[in-house]
CHARMM-style PDB file with segment names, atoms N, HN, CA, C and O in Angstrom:
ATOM      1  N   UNK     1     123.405 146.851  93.153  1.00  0.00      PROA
ATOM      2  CA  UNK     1     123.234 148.266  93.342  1.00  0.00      PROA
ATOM      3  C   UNK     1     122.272 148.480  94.512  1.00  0.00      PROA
ATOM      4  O   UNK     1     121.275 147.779  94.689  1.00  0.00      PROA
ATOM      5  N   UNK     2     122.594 149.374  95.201  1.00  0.00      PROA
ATOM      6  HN  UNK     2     123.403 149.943  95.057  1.00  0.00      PROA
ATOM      7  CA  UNK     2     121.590 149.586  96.694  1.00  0.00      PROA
ATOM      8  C   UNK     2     120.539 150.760  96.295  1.00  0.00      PROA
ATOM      9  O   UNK     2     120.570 151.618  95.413  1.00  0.00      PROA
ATOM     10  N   UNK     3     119.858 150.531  97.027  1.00  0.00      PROA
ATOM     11  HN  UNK     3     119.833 149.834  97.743  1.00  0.00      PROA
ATOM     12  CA  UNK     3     118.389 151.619  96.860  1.00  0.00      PROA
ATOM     13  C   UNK     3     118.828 152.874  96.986  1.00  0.00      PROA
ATOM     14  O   UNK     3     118.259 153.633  96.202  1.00  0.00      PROA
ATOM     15  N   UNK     4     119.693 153.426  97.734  1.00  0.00      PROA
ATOM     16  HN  UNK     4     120.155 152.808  98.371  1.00  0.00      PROA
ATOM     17  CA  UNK     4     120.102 154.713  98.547  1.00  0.00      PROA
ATOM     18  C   UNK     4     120.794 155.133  96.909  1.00  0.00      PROA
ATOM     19  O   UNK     4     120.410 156.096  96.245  1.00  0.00      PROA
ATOM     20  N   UNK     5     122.073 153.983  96.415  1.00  0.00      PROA
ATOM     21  HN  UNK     5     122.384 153.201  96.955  1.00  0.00      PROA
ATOM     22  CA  UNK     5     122.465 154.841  95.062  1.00  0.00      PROA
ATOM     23  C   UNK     5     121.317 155.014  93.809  1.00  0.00      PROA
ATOM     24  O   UNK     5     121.427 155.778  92.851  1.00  0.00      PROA
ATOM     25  N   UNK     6     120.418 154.278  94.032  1.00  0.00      PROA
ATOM     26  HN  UNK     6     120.328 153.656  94.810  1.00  0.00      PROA
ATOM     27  CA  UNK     6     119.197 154.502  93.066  1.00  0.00      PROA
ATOM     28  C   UNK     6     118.310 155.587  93.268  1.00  0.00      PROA
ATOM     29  O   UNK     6     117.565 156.026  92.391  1.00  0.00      PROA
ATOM     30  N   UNK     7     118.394 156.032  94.462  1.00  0.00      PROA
ATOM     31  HN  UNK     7     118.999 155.675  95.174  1.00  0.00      PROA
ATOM     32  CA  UNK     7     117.315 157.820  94.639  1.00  0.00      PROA
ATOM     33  C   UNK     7     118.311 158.627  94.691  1.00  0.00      PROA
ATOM     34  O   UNK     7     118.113 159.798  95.015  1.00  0.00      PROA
ATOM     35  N   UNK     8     119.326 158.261  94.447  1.00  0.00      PROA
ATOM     36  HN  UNK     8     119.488 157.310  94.183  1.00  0.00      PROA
ATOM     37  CA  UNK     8     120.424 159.611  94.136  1.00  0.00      PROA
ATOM     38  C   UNK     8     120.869 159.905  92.925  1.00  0.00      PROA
ATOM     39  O   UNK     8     121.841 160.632  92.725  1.00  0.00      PROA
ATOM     40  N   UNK     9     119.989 159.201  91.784  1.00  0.00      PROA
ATOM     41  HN  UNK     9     119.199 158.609  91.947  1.00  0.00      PROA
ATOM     42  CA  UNK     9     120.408 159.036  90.385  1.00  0.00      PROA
ATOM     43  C   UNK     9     119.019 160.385  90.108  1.00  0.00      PROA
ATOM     44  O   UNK     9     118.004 160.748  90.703  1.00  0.00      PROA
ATOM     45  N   UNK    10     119.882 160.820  88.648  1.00  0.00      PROA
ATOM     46  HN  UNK    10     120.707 160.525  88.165  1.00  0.00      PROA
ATOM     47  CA  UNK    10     118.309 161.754  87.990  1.00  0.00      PROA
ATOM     48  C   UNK    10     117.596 160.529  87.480  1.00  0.00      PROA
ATOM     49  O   UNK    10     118.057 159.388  87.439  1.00  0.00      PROA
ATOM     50  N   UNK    11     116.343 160.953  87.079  1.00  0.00      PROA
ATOM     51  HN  UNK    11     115.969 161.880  87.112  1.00  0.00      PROA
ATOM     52  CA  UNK    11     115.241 160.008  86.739  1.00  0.00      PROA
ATOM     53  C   UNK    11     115.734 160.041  85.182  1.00  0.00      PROA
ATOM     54  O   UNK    11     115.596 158.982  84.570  1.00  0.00      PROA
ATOM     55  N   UNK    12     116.303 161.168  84.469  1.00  0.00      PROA
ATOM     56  HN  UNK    12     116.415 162.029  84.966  1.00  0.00      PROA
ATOM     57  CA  UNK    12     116.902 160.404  83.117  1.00  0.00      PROA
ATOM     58  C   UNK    12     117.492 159.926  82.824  1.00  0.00      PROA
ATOM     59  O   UNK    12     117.529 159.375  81.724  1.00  0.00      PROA
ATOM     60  N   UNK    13     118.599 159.887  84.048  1.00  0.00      PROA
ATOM     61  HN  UNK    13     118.569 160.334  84.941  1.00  0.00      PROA
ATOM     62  CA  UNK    13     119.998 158.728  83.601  1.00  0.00      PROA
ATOM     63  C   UNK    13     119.097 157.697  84.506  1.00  0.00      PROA
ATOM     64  O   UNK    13     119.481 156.641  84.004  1.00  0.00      PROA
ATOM     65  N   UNK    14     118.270 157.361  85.384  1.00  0.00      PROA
ATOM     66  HN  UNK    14     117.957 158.219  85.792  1.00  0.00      PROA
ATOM     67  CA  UNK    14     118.211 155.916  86.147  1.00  0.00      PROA
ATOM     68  C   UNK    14     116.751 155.181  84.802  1.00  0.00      PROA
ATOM     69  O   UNK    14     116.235 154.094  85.060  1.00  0.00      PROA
ATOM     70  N   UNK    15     116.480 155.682  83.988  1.00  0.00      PROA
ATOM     71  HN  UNK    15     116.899 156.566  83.779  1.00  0.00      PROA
ATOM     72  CA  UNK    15     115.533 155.556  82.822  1.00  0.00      PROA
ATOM     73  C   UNK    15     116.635 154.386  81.930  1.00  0.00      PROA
ATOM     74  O   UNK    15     116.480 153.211  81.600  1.00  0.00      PROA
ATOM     75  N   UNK    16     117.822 155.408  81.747  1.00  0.00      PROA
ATOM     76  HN  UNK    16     117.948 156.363  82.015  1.00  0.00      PROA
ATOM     77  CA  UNK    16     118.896 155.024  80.767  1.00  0.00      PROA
ATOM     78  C   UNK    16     119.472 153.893  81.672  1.00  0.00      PROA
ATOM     79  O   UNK    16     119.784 152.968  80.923  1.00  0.00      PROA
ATOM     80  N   UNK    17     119.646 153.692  82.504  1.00  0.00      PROA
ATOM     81  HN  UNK    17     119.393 154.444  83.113  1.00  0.00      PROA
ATOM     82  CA  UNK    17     120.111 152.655  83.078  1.00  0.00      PROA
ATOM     83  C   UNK    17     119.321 151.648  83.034  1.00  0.00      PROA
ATOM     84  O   UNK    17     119.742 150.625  82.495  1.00  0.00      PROA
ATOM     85  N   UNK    18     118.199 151.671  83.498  1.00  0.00      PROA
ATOM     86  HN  UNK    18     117.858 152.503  83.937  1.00  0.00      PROA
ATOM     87  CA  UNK    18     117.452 150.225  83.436  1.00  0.00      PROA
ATOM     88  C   UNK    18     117.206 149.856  81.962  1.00  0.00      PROA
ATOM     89  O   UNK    18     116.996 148.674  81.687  1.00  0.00      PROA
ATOM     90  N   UNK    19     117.217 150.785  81.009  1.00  0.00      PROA
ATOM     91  HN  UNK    19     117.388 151.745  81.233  1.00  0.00      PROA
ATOM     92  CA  UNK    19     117.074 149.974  79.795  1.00  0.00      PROA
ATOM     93  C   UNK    19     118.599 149.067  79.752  1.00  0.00      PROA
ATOM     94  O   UNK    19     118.474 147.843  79.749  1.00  0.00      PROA
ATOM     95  N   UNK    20     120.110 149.679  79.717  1.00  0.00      PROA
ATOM     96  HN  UNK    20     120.212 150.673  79.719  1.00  0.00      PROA
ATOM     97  CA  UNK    20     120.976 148.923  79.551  1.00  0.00      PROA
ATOM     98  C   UNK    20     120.658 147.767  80.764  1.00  0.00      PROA
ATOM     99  O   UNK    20     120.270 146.663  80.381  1.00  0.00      PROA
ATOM    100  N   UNK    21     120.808 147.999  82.126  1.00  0.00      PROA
ATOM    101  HN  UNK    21     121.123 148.896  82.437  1.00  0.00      PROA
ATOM    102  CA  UNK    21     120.637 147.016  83.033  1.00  0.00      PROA
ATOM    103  C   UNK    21     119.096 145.556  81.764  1.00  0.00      PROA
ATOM    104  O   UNK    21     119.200 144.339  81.916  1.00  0.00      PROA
ATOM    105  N   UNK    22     118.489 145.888  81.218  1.00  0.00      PROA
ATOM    106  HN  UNK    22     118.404 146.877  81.094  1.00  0.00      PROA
ATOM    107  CA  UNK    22     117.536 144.934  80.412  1.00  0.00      PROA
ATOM    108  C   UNK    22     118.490 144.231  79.134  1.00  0.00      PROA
ATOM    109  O   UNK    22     118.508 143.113  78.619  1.00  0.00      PROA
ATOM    110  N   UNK    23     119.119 145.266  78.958  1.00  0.00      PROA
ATOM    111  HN  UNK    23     119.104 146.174  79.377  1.00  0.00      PROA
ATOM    112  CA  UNK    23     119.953 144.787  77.500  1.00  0.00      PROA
ATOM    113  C   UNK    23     120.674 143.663  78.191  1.00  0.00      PROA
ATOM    114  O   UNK    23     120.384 142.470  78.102  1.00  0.00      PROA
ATOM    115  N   UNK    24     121.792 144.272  78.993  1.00  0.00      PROA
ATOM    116  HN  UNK    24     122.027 145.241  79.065  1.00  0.00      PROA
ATOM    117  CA  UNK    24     122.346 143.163  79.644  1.00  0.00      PROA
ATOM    118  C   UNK    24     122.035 141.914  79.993  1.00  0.00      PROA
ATOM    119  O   UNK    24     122.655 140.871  79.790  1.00  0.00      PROA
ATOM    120  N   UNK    25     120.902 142.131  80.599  1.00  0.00      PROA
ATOM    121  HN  UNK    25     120.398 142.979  80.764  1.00  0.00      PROA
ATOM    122  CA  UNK    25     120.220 140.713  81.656  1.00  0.00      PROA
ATOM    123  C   UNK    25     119.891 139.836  80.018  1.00  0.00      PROA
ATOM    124  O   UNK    25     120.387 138.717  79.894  1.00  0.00      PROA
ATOM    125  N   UNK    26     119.030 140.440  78.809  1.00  0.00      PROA
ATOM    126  HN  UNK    26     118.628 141.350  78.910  1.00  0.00      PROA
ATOM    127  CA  UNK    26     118.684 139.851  77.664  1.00  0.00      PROA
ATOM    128  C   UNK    26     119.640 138.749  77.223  1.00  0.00      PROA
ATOM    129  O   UNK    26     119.341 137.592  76.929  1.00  0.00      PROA
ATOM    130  N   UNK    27     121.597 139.674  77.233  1.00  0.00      PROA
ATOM    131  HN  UNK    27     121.840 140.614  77.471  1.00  0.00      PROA
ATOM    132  CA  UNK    27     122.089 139.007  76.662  1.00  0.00      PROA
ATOM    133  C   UNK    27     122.710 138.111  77.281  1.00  0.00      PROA
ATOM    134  O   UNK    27     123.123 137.150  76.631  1.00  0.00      PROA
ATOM    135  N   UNK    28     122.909 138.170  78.484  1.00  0.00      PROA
ATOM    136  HN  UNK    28     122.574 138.950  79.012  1.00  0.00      PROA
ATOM    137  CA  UNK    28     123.154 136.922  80.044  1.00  0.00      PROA
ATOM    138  C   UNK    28     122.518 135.825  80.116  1.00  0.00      PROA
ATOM    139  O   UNK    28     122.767 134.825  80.789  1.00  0.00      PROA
ATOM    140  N   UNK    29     121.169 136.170  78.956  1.00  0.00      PROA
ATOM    141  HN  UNK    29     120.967 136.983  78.410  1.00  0.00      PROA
ATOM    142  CA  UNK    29     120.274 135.261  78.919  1.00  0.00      PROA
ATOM    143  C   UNK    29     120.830 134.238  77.750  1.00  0.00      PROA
ATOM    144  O   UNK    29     121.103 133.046  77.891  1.00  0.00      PROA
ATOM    145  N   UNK    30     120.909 134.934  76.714  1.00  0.00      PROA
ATOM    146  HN  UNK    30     120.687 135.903  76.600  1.00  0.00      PROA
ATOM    147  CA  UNK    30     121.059 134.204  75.335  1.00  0.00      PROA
ATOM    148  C   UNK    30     122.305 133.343  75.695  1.00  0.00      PROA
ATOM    149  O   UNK    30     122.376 132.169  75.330  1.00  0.00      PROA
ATOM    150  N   UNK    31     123.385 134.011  76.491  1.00  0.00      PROA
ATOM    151  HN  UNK    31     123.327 134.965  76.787  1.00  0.00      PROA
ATOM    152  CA  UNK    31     124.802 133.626  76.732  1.00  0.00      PROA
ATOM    153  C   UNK    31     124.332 131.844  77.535  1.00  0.00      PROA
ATOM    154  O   UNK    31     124.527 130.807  76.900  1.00  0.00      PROA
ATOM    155  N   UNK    32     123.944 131.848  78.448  1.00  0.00      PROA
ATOM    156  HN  UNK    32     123.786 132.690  78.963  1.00  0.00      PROA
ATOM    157  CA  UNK    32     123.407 130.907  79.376  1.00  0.00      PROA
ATOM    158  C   UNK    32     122.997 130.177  78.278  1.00  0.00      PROA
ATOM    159  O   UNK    32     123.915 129.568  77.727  1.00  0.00      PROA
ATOM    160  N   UNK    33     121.555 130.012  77.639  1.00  0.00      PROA
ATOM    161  HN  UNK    33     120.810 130.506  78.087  1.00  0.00      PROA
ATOM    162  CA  UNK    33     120.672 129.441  76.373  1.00  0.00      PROA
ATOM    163  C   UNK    33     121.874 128.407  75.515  1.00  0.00      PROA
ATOM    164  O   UNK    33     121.726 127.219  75.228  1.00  0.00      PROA
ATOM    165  N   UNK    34     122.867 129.135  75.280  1.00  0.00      PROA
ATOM    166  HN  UNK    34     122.987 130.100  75.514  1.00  0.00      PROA
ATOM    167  CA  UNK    34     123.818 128.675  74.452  1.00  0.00      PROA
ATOM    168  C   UNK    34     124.872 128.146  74.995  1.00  0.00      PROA
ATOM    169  O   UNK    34     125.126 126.995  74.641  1.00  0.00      PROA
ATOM    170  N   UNK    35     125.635 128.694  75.830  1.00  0.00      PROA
ATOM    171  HN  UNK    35     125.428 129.629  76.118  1.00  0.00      PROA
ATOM    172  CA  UNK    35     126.283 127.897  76.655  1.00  0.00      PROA
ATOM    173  C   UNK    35     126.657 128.688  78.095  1.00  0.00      PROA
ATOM    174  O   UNK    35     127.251 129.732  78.364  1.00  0.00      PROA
ATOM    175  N   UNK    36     125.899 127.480  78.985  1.00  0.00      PROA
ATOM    176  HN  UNK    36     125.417 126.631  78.766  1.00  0.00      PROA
ATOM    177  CA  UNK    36     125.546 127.596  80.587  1.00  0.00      PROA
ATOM    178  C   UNK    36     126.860 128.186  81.002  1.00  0.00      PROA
ATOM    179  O   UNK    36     127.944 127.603  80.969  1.00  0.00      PROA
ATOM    180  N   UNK    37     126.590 129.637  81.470  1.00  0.00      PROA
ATOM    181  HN  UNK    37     125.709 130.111  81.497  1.00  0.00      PROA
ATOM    182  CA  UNK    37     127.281 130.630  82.799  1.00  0.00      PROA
ATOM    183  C   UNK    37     127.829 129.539  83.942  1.00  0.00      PROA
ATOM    184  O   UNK    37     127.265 128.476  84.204  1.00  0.00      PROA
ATOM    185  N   UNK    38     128.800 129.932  84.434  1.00  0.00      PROA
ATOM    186  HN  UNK    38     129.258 130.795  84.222  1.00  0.00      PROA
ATOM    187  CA  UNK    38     129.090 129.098  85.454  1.00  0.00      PROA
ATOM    188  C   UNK    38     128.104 130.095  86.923  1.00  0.00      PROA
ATOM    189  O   UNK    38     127.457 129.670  87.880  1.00  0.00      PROA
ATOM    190  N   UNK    39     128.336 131.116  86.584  1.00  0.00      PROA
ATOM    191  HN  UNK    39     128.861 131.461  85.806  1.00  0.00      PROA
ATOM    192  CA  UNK    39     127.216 131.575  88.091  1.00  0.00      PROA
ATOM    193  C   UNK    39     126.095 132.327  87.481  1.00  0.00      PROA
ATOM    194  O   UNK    39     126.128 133.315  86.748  1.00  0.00      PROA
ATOM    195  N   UNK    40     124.924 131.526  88.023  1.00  0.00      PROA
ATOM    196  HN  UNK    40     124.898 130.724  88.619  1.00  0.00      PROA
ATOM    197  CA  UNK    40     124.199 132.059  87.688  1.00  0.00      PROA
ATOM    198  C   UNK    40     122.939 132.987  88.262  1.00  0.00      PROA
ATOM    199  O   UNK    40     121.878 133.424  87.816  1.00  0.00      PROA
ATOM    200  N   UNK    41     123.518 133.020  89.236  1.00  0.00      PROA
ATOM    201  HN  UNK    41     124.380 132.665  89.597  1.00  0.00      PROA
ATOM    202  CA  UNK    41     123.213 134.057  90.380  1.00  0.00      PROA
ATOM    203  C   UNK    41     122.719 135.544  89.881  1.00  0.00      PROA
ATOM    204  O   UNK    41     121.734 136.275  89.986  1.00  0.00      PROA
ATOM    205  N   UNK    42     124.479 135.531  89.059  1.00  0.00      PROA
ATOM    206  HN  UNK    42     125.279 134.937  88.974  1.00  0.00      PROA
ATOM    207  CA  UNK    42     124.114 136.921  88.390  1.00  0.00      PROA
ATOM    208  C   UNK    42     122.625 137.466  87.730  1.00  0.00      PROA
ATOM    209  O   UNK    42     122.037 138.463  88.149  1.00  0.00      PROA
ATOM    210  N   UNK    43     122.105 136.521  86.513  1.00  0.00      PROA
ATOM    211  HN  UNK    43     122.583 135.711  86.173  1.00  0.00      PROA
ATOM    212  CA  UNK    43     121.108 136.727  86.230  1.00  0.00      PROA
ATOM    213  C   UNK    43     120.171 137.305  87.036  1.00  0.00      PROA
ATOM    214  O   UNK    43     119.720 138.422  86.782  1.00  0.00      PROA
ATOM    215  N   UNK    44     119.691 136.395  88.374  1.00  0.00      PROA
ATOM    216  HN  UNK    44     120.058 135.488  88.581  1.00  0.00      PROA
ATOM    217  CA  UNK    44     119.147 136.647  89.277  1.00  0.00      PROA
ATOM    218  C   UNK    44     119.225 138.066  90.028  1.00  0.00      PROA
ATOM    219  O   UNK    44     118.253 138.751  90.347  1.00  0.00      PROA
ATOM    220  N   UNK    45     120.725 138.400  90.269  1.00  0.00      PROA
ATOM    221  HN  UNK    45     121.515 137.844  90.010  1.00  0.00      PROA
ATOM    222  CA  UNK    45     120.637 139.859  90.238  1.00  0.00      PROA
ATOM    223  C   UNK    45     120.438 140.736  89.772  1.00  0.00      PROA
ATOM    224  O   UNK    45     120.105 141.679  90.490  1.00  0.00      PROA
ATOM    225  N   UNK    46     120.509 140.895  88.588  1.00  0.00      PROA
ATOM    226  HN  UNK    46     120.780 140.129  88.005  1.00  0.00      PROA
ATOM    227  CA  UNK    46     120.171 141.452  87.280  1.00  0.00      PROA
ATOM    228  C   UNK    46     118.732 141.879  87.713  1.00  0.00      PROA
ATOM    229  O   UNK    46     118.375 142.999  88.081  1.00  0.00      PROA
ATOM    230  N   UNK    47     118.212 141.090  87.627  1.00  0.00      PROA
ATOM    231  HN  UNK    47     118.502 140.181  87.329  1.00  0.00      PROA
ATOM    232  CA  UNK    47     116.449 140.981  87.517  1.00  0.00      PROA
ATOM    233  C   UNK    47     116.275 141.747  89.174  1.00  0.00      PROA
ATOM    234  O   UNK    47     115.567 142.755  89.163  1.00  0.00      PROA
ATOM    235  N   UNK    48     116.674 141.470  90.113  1.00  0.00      PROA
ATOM    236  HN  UNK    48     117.248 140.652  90.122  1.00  0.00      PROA
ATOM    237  CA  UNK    48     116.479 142.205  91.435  1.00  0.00      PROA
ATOM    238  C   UNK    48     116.900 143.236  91.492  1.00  0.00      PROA
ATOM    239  O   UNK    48     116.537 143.709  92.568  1.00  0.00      PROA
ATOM    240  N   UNK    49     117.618 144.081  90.835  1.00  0.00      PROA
ATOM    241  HN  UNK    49     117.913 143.697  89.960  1.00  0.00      PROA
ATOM    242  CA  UNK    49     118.535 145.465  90.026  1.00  0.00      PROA
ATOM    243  C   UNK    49     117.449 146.163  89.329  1.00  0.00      PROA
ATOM    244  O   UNK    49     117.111 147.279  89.724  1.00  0.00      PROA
ATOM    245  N   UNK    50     116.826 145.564  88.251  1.00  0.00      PROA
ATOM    246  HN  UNK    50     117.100 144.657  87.930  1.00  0.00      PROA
ATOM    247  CA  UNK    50     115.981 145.776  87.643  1.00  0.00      PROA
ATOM    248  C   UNK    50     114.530 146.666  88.193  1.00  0.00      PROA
ATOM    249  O   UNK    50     114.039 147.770  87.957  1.00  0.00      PROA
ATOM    250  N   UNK    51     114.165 145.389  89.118  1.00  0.00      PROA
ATOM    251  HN  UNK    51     114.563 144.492  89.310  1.00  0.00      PROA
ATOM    252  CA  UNK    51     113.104 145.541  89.486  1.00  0.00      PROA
ATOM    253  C   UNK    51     112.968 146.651  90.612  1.00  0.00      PROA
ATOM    254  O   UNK    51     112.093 147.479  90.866  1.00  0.00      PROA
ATOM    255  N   UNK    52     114.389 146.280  91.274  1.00  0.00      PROA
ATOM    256  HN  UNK    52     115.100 145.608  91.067  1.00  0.00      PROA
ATOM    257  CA  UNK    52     114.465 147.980  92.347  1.00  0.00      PROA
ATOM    258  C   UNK    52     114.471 149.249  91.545  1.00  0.00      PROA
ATOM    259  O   UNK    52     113.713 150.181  91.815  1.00  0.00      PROA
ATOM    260  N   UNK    53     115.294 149.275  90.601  1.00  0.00      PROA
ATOM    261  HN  UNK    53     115.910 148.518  90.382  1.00  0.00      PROA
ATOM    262  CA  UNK    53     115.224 150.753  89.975  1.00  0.00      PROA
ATOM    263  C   UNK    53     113.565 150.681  89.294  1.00  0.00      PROA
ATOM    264  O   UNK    53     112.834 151.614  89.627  1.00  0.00      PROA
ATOM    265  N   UNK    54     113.142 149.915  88.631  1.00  0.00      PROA
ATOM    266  HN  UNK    54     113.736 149.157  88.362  1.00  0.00      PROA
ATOM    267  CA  UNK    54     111.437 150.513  88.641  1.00  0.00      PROA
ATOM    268  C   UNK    54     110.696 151.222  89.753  1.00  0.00      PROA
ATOM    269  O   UNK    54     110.167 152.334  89.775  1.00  0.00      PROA
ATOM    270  N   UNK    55     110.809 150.227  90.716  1.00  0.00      PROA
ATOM    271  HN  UNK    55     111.239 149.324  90.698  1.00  0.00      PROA
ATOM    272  CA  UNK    55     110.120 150.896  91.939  1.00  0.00      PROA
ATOM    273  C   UNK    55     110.379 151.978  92.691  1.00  0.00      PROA
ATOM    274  O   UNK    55     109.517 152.691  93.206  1.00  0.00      PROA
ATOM    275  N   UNK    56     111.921 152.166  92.796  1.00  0.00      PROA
ATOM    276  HN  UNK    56     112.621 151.587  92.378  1.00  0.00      PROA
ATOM    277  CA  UNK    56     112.373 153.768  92.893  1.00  0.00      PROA
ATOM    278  C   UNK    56     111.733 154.849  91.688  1.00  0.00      PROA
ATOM    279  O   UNK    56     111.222 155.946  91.910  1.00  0.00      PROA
ATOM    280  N   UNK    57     111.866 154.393  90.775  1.00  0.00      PROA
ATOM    281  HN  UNK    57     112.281 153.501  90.595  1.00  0.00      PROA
ATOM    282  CA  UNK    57     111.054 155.462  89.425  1.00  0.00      PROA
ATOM    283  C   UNK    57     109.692 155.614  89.074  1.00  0.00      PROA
ATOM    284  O   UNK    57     109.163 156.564  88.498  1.00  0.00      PROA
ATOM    285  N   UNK    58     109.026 154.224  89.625  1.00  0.00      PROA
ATOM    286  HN  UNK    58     109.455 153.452  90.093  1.00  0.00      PROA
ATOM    287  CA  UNK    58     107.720 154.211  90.018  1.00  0.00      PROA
ATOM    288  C   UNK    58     107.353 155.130  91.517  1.00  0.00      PROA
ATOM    289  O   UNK    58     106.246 155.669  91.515  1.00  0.00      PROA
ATOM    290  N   UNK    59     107.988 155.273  92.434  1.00  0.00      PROA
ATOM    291  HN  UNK    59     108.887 154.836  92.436  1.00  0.00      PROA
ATOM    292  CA  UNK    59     107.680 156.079  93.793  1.00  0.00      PROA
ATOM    293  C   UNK    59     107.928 157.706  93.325  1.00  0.00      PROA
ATOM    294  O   UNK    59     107.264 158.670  93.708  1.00  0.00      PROA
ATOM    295  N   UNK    60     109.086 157.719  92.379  1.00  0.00      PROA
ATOM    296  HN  UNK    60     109.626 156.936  92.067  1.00  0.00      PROA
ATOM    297  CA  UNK    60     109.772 159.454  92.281  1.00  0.00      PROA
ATOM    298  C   UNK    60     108.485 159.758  91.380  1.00  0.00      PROA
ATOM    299  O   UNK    60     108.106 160.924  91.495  1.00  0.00      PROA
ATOM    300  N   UNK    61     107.616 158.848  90.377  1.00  0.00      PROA
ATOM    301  HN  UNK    61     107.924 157.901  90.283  1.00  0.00      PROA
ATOM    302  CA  UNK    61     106.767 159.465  89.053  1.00  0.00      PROA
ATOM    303  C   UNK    61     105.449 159.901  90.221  1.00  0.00      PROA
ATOM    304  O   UNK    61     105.106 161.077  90.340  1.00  0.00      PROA
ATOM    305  N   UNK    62     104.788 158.761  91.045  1.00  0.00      PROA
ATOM    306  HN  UNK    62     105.067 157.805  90.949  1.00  0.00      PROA
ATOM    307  CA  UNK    62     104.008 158.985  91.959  1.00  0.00      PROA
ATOM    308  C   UNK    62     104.299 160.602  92.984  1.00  0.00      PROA
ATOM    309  O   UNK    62     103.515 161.550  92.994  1.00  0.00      PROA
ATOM    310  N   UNK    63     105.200 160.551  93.515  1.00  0.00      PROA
ATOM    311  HN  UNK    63     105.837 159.781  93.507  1.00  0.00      PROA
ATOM    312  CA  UNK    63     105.637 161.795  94.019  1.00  0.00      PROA
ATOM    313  C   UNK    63     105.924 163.602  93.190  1.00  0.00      PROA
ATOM    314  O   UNK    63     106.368 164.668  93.616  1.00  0.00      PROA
ATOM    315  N   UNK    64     105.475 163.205  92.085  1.00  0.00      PROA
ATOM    316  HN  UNK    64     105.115 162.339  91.738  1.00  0.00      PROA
ATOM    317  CA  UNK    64     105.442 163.982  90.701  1.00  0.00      PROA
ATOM    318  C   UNK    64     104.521 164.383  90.658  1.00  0.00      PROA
ATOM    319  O   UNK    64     104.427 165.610  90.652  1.00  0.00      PROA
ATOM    320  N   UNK    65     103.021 163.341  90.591  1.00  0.00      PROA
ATOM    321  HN  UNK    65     103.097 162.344  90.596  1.00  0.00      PROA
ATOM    322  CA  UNK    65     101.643 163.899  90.323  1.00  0.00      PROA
ATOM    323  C   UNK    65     100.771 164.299  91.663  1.00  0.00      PROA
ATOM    324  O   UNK    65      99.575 164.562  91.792  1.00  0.00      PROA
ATOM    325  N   UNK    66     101.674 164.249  92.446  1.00  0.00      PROA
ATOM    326  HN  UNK    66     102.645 164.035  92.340  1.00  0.00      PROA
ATOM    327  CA  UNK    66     101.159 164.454  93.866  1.00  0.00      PROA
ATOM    328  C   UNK    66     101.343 166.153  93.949  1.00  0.00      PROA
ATOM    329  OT1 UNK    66     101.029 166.759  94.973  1.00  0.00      PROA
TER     330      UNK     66
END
């Protein structure tokens, strides 16, 4: 997912998203644990998905109390 579609989301659906985007990555995890993903890249994206939509929701909350 690119940054540009992440500041074009409302902050309550991109809330609702990163929790599923967590559910997911959780169970990508267990899946792997038990028996190894052939790419596992994905995970890795997952987590870089993740971590961009915080920081977009972390900049929009900052731009809030300003």
């Amino acid at each position: 997912m690119k940054t540009l579609e992440i500041r074009e989301m409302p902050v309550k659906e991109l809330k609702e998203r990163i929790e599923t985007e967590r559910a997911n990555l959780n169970q990508m995890r267990m899946n792997h644990a038990i028996s190894p993903i052939e790419d596992t890249s994905k995970i890795k994206k997952a987590k870089k998905d993740i971590a961009r939509m915080l920081t977009v929701l972390g900049q929009i909350e900052n731009q809030d109390k300003k």
